[in-house]
C-alpha positions, 0 to 999 in steps of 0.5 A: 483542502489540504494539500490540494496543489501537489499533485497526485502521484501516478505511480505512488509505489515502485511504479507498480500499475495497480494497488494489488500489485503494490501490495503484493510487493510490499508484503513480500518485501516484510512478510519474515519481520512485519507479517510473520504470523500470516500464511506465508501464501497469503495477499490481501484479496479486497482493499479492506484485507490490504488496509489491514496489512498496511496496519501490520506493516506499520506497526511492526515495522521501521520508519521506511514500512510505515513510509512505504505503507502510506504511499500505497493507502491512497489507491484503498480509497473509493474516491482515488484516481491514481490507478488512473495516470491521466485524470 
């Protein structure tokens, strides 16, 4: 499997704890340029929400949103375990 050996981070963004509060942040950080058309209160609620805002953000947004968004998609995944630092 690619990319087997490395490893996977135990904190893929901002040492954030969980994927909700690493999709807070990263939403906060591009609402006015990325998410301008959303509620100005609104958070994706469920992994499928935070997938489509990581969509937004990649494609409004520079090479440093897209970068930051693909570090936060691997804890959407059902098979990921890095909101658990030990396993």
């Amino acid at each position: 499997m690619r990319g087997q050996g490395r490893g996977r981070p135990s904190a893929p963004y901002n040492g954030a704890v969980t994927w909700q509060e690493a999709i807070r942040e990263l939403t906060d950080q591009y609402r006015d340029r990325c998410l301008w058309f959303l509620r100005r209160d609104y958070y994706p609620a469920t992994p499928e929400e935070a997938e489509q805002v990581l969509r937004y953000i990649e494609r409004y947004g520079d090479l440093e949103a897209f970068r930051r968004a693909a570090r936060i998609r691997p804890w959407l995944s059902p098979h990921s375990s890095a909101t658990s630092a030990g396993s």
